[in-house]
C-alpha positions in Angstrom: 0.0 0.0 0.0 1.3 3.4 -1.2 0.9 6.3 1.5 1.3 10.1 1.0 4.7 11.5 2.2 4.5 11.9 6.1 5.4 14.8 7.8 6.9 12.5 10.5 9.4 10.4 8.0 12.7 11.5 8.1 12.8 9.6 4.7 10.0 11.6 3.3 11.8 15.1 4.2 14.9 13.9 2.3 13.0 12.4 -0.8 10.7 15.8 -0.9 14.3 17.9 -0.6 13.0 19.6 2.8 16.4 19.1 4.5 19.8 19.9 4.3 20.9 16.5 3.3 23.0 16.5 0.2 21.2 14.1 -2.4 23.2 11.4 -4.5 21.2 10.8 -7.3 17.7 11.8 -8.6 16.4 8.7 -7.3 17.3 9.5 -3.8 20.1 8.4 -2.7 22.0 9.1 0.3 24.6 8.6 2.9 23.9 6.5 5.8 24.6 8.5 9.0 25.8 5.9 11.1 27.6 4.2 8.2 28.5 0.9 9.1 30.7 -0.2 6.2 33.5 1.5 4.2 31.2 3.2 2.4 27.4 2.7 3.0 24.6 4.3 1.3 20.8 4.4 1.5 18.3 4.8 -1.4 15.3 5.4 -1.1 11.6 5.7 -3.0 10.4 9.2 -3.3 6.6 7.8 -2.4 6.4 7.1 1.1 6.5 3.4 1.7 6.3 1.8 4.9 8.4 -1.3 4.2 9.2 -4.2 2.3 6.1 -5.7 3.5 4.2 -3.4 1.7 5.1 -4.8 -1.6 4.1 -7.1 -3.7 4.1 -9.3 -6.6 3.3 -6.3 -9.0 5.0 -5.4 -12.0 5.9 -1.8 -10.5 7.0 -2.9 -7.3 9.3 -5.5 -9.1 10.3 -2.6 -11.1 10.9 -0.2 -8.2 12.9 -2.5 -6.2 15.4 -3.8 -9.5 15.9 0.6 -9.9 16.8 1.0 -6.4 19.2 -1.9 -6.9 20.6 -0.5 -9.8 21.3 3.1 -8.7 22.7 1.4 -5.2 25.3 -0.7 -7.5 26.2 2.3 -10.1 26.9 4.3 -6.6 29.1 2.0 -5.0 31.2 1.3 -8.8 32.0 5.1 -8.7 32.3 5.6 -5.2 33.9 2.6 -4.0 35.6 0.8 -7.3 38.6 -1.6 -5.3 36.1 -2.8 -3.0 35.6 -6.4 -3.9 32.4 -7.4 -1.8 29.3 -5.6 -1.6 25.8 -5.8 0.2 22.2 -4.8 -0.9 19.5 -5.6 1.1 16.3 -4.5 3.3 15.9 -4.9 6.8 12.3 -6.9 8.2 10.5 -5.2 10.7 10.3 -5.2 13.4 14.4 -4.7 12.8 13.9 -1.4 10.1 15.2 1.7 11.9 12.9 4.1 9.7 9.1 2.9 8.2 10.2 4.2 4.9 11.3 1.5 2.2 15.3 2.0 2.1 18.1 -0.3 0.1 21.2 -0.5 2.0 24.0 -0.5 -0.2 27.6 -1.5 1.6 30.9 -1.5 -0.1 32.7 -3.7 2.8 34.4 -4.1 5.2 32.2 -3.3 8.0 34.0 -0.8 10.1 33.8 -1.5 13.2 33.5 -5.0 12.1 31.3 -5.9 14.3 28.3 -4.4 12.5 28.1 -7.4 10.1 25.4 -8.6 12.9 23.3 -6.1 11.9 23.3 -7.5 8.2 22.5 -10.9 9.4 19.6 -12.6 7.7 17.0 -14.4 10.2 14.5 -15.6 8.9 11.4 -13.1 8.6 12.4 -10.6 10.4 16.2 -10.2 9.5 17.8 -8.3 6.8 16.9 -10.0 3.3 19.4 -9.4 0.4 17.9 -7.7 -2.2 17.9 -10.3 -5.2 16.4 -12.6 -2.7 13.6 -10.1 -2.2 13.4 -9.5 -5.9 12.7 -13.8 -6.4 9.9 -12.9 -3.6 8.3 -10.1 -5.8 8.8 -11.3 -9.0 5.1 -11.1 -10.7 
C-alpha cells in the first residue's frame, strides 16, 4: 500500500528535498549516518512506503525494487571501485530503523567489524538481500 509523504518520515523530508541533506542521485540516494561499512549508502523511494512488507508481486513494485538496486550498485562502482564485496538488502521489521522503504547499499568491510550482525539474515524478520527479495516479488 502506497501512502502520501509523512510529515513525521525522516525519509520523506529527504525524498521531498525539505532538509539539508546532500542528495546522490535523482532517485534519492543518500549517505547512511551511522555508516557501518567503508562506504554505505541508503536509497530510497520518493513515495512514502512503509516497508518491504508493503510490496508485492506487481509489475511496479518489481520494477521499483530492481531501480533501487541499480542506482545502489552504479553508486558504490563510482564511489567505492577496489572494494571487492558488496551488500544490498532490506531490513524486516520489526528490525527497520525508519518505516520508509530503504536499500542499503555497503561496499565492505564493516567498520567497526562488528556491524556485520546487523546484516545478518534471520528468517522473517532479519535483513533480506535484495535479489532474494526480488525472487519474492517477481510477478
Amino acid at each position: 500500500m502506497m501512502a502520501a509523504a509523512s510529515s513525521s518520515c525522516v525519509f520523506c523530508e529527504i525524498a521531498t528535498r525539505s532538509t539539508a541533506t546532500t542528495l546522490l542521485h535523482s532517485v534519492v540516494a543518500f549517505q547512511d549516518i551511522r555508516p557501518s561499512a567503508f562506504r554505505h549508502y541508503l536509497v530510497i523511494p520518493v513515495q512514502h512506503i512503509p516497508t518491504v512488507n508493503d510490496l508485492q508481486r506487481k509489475t511496479e513494485d518489481y520494477a521499483l525494487v530492481t531501480h533501487m538496486l541499480e542506482v545502489g550498485r552504479m553508486l558504490l562502482l563510482r564511489d567505492a571501485p577496489h572494494s571487492n564485496h558488496h551488500r544490498f538488502g532490506f531490513h524486516q521489521p520489526p528490525l527497520n530503523s525508519v518505516n520508509h522503504l530503504h536499500l542499503h547499499c555497503l561496499a565492505l568491510p564493516y567498520t567497526p567489524r562488528w556491524r556485520f550482525i546487523k546484516y545478518m539474515p534471520l528468517g522473517p524478520i532479519g535483513f533480506i538481500e535484495a535479489e532474494r527479495f526480488l525472487e519474492k516479488i517477481k510477478p
